[in-house]
Residue, then its C-alpha position, 0 to 999 in steps of 0.5 A: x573132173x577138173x577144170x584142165x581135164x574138162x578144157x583139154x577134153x573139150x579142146x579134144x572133142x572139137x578137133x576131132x568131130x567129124x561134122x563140123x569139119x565136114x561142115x568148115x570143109x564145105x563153106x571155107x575148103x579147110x578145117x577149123x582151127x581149134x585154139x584153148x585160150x585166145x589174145x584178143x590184142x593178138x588175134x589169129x592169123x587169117x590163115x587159121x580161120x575159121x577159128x573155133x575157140x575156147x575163150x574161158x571157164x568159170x568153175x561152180x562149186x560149193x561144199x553143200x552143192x549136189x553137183x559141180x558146174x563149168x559155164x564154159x565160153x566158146x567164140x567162133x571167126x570166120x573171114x568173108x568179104x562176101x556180101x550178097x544182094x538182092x533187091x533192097x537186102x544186103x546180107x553179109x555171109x560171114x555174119x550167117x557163117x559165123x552163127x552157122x559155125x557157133x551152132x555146129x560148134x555148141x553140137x559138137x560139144x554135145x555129141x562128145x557127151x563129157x559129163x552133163x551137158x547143157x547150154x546157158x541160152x545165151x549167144x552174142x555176135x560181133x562184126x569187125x568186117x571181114x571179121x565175123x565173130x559169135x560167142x556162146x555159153x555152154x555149162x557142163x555139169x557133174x554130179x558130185x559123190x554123196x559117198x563120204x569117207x569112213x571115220 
């Protein structure tokens, strides 16, 4: 597989997954907008978001490795100006959105089943009120072919 083929693939597979639209449809009352590639100088207009984007990939791969590997990099946004109180707690939603939407992302990759897929652990998160942004890693992994060529 190549790396276009892996980033189209997984483009493809966000777009079209059944729970995390249901998911942004319920929270937002429209779908996710699916962006390969991003400009941060010139982010997405607010009527995209929530936006679901795949910011990056890195490719491993070496002559005397057994498998090749892509940490691909996902950001999800969300637009909320909603806080809620209760008491002394302030809680920002879209930050809990934001989170939420990372994960169903991260899921929806994983139901797709493209090659080995596996994550890296790490998630970051970022507020820009009412700009709410969480960033993942998620690696997938192909074995290589140990068949080598007749002379």
């Amino acid at each position: 597989m190549t790396t276009h083929e892996l980033l189209t693939l997984l483009r493809d597979a966000l777009a079209a997954d059944e729970t995390l639209e249901r998911w942004c449809v319920e929270q937002f009352g429209k779908s996710p907008t699916v962006y390969l590639g991003i400009d941060e100088e010139n982010p997405p207009p607010e009527e995209d978001y929530p936006v679901v984007a795949i910011v990056g990939a890195d490719h491993l791969r070496g002559e005397a490795e057994r498998e090749t590997g892509w940490p691909v990099f996902i950001g999800v946004a969300v637009v909320n100006k909603a806080i809620e109180a209760d008491g002394k707690k302030r809680t920002y939603v879209g930050l809990l959105q934001a989170e939420a939407l990372r994960e169903h992302a991260e899921n929806a990759i994983y139901r797709a089943r493209i090659a080995g897929v596996g994550s890296s652990g790490n998630a970051s998160q970022e507020s820009f009120y009412p700009l709410f942004v969480s960033y993942s890693t998620v690696t997938v992994k192909e074995l290589r072919s140990t068949r080598r060529a007749m002379p």
